[in-house]
C-alpha positions as CSV (number, residue, x, y, z in Angstrom):
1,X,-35.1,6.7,1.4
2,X,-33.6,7.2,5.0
3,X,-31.4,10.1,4.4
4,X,-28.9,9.3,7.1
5,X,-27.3,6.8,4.4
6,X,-26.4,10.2,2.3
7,X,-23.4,10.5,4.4
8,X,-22.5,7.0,4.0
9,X,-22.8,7.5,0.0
10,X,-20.7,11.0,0.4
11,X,-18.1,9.2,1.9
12,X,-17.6,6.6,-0.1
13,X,-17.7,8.6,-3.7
14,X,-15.2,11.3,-1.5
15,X,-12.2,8.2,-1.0
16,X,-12.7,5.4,-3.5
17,X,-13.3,2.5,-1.0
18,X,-15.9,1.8,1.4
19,X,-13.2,0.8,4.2
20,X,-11.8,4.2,3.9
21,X,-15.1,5.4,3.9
22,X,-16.4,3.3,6.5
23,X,-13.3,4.5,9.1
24,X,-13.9,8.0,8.0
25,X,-17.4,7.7,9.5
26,X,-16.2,5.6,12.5
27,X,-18.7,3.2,11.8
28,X,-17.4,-0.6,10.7
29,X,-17.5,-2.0,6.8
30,X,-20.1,-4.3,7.4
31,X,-22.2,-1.9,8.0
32,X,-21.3,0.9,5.8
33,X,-21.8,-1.9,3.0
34,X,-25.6,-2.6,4.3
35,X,-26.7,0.6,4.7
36,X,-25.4,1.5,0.9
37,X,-27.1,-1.7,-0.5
38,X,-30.3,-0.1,1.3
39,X,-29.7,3.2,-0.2
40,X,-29.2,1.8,-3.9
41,X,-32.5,-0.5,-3.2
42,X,-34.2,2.9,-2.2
43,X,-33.3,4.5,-5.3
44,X,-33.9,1.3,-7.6
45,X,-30.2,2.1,-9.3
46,X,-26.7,0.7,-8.4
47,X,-24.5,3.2,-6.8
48,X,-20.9,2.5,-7.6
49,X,-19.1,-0.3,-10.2
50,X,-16.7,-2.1,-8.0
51,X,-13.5,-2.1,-9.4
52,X,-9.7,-3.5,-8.6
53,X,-9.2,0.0,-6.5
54,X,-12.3,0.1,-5.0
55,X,-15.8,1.7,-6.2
56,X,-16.1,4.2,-8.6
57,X,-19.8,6.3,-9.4
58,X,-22.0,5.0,-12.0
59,X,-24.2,7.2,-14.0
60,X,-27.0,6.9,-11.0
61,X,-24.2,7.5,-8.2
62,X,-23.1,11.1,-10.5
63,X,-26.9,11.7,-10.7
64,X,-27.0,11.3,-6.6
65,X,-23.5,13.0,-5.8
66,X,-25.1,16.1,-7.2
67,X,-27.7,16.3,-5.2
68,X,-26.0,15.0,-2.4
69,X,-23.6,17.5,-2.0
70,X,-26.2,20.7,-2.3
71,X,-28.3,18.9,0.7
72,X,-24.9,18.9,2.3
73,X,-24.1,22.3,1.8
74,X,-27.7,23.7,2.9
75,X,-26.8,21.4,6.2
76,X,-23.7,22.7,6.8
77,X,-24.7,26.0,6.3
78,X,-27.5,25.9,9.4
79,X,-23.8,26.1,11.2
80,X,-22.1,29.1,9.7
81,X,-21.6,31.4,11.9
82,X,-23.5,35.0,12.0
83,X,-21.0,37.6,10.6
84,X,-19.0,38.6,13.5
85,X,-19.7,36.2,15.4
86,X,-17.0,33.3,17.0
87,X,-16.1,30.5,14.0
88,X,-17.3,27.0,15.2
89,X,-16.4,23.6,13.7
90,X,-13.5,21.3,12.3
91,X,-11.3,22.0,10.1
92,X,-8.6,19.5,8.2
93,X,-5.9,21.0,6.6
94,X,-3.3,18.3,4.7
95,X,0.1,19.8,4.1
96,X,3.4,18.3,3.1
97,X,5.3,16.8,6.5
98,X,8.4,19.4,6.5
99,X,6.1,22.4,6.2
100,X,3.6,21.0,8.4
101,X,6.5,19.8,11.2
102,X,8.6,23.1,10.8
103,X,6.5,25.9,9.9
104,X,2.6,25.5,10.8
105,X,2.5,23.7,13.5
106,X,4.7,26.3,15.3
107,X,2.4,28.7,15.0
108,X,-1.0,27.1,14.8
109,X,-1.2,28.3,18.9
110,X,-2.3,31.7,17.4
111,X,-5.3,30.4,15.5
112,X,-6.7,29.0,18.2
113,X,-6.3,31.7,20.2
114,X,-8.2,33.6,17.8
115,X,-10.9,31.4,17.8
116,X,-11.2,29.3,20.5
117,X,-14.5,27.1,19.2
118,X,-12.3,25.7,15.8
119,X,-10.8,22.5,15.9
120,X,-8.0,21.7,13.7
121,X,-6.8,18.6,12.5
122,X,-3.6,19.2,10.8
123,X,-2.7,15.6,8.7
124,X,1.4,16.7,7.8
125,X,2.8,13.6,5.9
126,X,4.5,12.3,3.3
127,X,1.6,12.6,1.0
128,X,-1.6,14.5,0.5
129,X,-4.8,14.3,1.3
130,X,-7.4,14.7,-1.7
131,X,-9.5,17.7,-1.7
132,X,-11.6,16.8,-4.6
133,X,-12.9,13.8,-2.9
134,X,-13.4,16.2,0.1
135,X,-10.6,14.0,2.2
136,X,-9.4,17.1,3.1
137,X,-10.6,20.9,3.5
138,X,-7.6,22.5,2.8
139,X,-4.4,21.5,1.4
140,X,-1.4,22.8,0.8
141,X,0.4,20.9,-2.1
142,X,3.7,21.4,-4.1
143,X,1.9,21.3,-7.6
144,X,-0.9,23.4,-8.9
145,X,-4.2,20.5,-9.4
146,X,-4.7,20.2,-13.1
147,X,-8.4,19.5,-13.1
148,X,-11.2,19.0,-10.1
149,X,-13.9,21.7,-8.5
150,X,-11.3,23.4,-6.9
151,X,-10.1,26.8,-6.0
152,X,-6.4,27.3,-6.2
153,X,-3.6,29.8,-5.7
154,X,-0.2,30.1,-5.0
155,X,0.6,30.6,-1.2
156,X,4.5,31.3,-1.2
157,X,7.6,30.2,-2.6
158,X,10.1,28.8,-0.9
159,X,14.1,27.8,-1.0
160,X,16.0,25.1,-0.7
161,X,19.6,24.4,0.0
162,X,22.6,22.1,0.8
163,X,23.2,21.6,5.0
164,X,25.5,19.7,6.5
165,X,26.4,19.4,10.3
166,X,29.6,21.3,11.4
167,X,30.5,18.2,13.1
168,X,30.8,16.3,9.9
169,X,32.1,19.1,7.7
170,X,34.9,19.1,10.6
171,X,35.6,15.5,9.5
172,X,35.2,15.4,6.0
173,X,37.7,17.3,3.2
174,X,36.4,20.5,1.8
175,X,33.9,20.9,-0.1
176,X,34.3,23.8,-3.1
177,X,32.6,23.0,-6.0
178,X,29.3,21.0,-7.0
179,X,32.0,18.7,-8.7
180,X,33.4,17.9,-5.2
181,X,30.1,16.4,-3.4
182,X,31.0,12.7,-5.2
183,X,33.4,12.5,-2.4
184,X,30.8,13.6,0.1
185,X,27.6,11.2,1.2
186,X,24.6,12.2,0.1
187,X,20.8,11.7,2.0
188,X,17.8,12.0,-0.1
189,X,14.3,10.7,-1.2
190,X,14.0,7.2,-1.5
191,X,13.9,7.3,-5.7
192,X,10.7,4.8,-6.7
193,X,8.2,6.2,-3.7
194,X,8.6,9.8,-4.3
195,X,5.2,10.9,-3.8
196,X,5.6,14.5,-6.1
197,X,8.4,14.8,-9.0
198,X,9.2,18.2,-6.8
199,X,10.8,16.6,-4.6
200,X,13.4,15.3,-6.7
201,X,16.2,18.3,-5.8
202,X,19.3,16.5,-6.6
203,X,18.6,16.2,-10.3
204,X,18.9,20.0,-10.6
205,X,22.3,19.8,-9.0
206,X,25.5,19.2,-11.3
207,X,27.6,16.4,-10.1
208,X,25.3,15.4,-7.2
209,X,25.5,11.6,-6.6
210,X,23.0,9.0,-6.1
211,X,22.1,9.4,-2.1
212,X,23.9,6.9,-0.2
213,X,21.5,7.8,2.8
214,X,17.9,8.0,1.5
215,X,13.9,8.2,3.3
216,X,11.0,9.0,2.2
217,X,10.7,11.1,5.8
218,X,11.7,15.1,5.2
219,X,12.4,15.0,9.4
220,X,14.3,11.8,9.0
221,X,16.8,13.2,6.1
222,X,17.2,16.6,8.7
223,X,18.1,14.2,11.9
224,X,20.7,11.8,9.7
225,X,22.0,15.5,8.3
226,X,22.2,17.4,12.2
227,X,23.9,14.0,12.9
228,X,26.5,14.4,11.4
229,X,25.4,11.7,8.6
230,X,26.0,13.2,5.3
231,X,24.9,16.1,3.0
232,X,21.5,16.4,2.2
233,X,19.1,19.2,0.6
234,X,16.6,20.4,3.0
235,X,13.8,23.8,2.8
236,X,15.3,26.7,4.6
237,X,12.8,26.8,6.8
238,X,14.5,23.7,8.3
239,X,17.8,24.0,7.8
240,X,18.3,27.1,8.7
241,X,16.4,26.8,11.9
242,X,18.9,24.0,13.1
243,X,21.8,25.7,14.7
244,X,23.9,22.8,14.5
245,X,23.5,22.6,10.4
246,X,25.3,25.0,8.3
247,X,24.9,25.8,4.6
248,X,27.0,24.1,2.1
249,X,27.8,25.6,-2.0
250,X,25.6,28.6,-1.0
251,X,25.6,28.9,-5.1
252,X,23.2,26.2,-5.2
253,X,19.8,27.5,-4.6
254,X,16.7,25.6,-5.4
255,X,13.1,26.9,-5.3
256,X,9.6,25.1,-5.1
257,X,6.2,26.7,-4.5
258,X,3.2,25.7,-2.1
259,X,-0.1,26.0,-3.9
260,X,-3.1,26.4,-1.4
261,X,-5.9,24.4,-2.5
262,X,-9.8,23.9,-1.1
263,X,-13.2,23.0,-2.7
264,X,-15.2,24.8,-4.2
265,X,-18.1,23.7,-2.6
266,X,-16.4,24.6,0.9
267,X,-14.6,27.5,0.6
268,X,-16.6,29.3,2.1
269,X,-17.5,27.8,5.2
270,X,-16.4,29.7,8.3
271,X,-13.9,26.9,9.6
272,X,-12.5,26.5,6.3
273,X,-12.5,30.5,5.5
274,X,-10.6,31.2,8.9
275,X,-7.8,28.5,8.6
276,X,-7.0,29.9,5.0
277,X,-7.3,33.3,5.8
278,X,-5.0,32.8,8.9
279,X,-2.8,30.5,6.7
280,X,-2.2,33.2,4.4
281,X,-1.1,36.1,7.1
282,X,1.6,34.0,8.6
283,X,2.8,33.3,5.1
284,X,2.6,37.0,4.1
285,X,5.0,37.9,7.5
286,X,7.5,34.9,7.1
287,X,8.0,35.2,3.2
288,X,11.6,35.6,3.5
289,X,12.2,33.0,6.3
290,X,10.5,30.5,3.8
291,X,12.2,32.0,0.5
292,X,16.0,31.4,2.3
């Protein structure tokens, strides 16, 4: 066996698809391909069941992946850092686009400063990364993970409200009641690509319209709001950081919670263990600023 195809094999059984796998690696498809067909040929077993979504483990593959992973832990390990000493490595954190936009990347200056050898790549979109197929180290994700080998705990709660821009409240009649917003134009999710039933705040609000105005971008629906666009329900931590938005029926309150989730297998690591234990200190000081 030449064990530089293990990473090859991690990869793959980590996304689902050898093209994912093969850009994770940098490397191209054709070649990620060969070098699993040598790996299965080494072993004498097939590796993966190609499937409509891609490859999934066969019995052999689960055999391997076990194995796999505790020769990459010992690996990774020759890495960790004496205790004391400066962290060193990547880490990947995957949050949800608003939260990554508004609220860690703001501050994610002070980490490094901390610890000027870690690199962080900080993936804030609509959508998560997977941390049980190790797409990720660390994510932060609006819904506790039902199953997986992973370690999980809440990381904060936070609020949600109405905002509207004073330039269009200055144009538009009064707004008094929940009753009163079918006058009002509404921006919102786009309804069939939500990618997390959380997101779906309007439901909880009596009388709320269908959005006229609706994307499945968190920063677009703040931008048509601050310009003067329409109504539209945005976390506190972004409306309320946007002088030129004001709140609207400051009855309504709406509250979600950001669950902080890593492997298992990684937890541990010093890149990983830094970026959740600083993650979790600028939570703890900003509480209220995220609870609105």
């Amino acid at each position: 066996m030449d064990w530089s195809d293990l990473p090859i094999f991690l990869a793959i059984a980590r996304t689902g698809q050898l093209a994912k796998a093969a850009q994770s690696l940098q490397i191209d498809a054709t070649t990620a391909g060969r070098r699993l067909r040598r790996l299965e040929q080494a072993i004498g077993e097939r590796l993966f069941e190609q499937g409509a979504d891609g490859q999934s483990l066969t019995p052999a593959g689960e055999r391997l992946l076990t194995h796999a992973r505790a020769m990459e832990r010992a690996a990774a390990a020759i890495g960790e850092r004496d205790p004391g000493g400066p962290v060193r490595g990547t880490v990947r954190a995957s949050v949800s686009e608003g939260f990554g936009t508004w609220f860690v990347s703001r501050h994610l200056g002070t980490l490094a400063e901390a610890h000027p050898g870690l690199s962080v790549d900080l993936v804030a979109s609509s959508g998560f990364l997977n941390p049980t197929r190790r797409e990720t180290d660390v994510a932060v994700l609006l819904a506790r993970p039902r199953r997986g080998p992973l370690l999980t705990r809440k990381l904060a709660d936070y609020g949600l409200r109405l905002y509207a821009a004073r330039s269009y409240l200055a144009m538009h009649a009064g707004l008094a009641t929940p009753d009163q917003l079918r006058d009002h134009r509404l921006i919102g999710y786009v309804p069939d690509i939500l990618y997390a039933p959380e997101l779906r705040y309007l439901d909880e609000i009596p009388g709320a319209p269908s959005p006229q105005l609706r994307s499945s971008s968190i920063n677009a629906q703040h931008r048509m709001a601050a310009e003067g666009a329409g109504i539209a329900v945005l976390p506190c931590f972004i409306g309320d950081a946007d002088p030129d938005l004001v709140r609207v029926l400051p009855d309504i309150a709406i509250r979600r919670s950001f669950w902080l989730v890593t492997h298992e297998e990684t937890r541990h690591f010093a890149p990983v263990a830094a970026f959740v234990d600083w993650l979790g200190e600028l939570v703890a000081r900003h509480r209220a600023e995220l609870a609105g």
